[in-house]
Structures are given as structure tokens and as C-alpha cells.
C-alpha positions as CSV (number, residue, x, y, z in Angstrom):
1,X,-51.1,-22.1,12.5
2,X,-50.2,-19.6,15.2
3,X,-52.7,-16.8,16.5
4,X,-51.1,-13.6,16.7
5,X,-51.9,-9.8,17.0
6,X,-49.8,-7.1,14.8
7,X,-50.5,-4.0,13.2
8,X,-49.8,-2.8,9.5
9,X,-47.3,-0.1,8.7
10,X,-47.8,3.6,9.9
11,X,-51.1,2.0,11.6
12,X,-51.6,2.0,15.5
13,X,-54.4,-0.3,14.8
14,X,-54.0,-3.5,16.6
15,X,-55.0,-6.4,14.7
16,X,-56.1,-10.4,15.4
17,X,-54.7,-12.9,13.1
18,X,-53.5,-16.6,12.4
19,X,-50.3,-16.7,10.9
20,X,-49.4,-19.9,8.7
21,X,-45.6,-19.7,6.8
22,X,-45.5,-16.2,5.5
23,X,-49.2,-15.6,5.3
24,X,-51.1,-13.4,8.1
25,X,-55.1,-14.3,8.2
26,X,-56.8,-11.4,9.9
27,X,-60.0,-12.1,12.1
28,X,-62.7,-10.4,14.2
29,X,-64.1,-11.5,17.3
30,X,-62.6,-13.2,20.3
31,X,-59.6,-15.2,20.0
32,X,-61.6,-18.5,21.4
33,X,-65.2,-17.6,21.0
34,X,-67.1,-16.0,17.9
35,X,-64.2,-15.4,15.2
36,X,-64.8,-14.5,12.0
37,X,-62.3,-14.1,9.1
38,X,-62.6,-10.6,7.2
39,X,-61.1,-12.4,4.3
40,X,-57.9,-9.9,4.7
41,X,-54.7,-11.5,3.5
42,X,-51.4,-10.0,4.5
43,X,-47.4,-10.7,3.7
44,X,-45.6,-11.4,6.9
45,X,-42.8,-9.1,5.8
46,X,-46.1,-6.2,5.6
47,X,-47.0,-6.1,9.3
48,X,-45.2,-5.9,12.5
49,X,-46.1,-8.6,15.5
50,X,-47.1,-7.1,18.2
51,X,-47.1,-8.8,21.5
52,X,-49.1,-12.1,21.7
53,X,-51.6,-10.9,24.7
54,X,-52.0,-7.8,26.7
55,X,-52.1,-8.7,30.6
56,X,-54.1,-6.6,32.9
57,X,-50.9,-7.0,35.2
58,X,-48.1,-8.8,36.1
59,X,-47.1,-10.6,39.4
60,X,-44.0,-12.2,40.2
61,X,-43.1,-15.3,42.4
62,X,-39.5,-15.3,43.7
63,X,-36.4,-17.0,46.1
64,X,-33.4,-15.1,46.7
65,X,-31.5,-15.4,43.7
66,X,-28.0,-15.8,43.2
67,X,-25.9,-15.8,39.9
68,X,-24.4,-19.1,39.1
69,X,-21.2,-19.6,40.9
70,X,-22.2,-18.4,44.0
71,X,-23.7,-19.9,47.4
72,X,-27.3,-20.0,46.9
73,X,-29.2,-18.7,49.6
74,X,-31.8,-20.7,52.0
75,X,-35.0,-21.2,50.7
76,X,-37.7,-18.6,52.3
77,X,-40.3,-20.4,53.8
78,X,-43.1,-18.2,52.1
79,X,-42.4,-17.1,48.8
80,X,-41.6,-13.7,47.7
81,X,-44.4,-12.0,45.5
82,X,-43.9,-8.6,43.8
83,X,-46.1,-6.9,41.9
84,X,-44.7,-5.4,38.9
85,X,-46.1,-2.5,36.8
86,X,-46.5,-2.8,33.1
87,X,-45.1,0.8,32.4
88,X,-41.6,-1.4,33.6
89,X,-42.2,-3.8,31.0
90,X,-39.9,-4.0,28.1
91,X,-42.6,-4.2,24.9
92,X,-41.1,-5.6,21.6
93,X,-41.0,-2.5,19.0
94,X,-39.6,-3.9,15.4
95,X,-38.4,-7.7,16.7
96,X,-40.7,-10.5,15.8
97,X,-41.6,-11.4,19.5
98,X,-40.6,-15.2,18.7
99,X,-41.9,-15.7,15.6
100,X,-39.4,-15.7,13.6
């Protein structure tokens, strides 16, 4: 059983769900507190996954990178954050966001 959030077709509805082989189980409520099956049953191939949360925002930790081959470079001795907006963030449209 995986817990996922997708919508149906033509719908901006976002929906909660447990997905188990091709079968999507909707549910109300919170994810770990109060959830409560609608008794809605839906074909995998009928909805479209959507991503598995929704963060608030998104902060990075970083070193200098360097792409393989190359001399790395010293390690800072505080890390790099970054802060990084979630208009930048790439949101899966039709792909299955790794479920298959």
C-alpha cells in the first residue's frame, strides 16, 4: 500500500488515496490522523499522481560541487544554505512521479 495524492481527469481536484497494484482507494481526513475511506474506487490508468506532498518551502544544504572528473574543491567550513522558491520547482504534469 502506498499513500498518494492525484486528481481524476479534466478535474483540478486534488485527491488523498492509498494505492495497492492498480487500484486507487480515496480517503478524507489527514494522512496520519482521522482518515476515513469514501468508499471511492478508481483504475490507476483513470487518475493522474500528483506530487506525494506539498512543502511550504524548500531549503537547500550545499559544498562547492564539482562534476566528476574534476578537482573537488575544499570543504567550506560552514555549509552553504539556499533558500529556493517553489515557483523554480519542476512539478511532475502527466509522469507517474515514481510510481510506476
Amino acid at each position: 500500500m502506498k499513500f498518494i495524492r492525484f486528481s481524476l481527469a479534466k478535474e483540478d481536484i486534488v485527491r488523498n488515496g492509498t494505492m495497492e497494484e492498480d487500484k486507487i482507494y480515496e480517503f478524507t481526513g489527514d494522512l496520519f490522523i482521522n482518515r476515513q475511506s469514501t468508499g471511492n474506487v478508481y483504475e490507476r490508468e483513470k487518475v493522474q499522481l500528483k506530487a506525494p506532498i506539498v512543502p511550504n518551502h524548500i531549503i537547500g544544504i550545499g559544498k562547492n560541487f564539482a562534476p566528476q572528473g574534476t578537482e573537488k574543491p575544499p570543504v567550506p567550513e560552514m555549509p552553504i544554505l539556499f533558500f529556493k522558491p517553489l515557483k523554480d520547482y519542476n512539478w511532475p504534469q502527466q509522469q507517474g512521479y515514481g510510481y510506476g
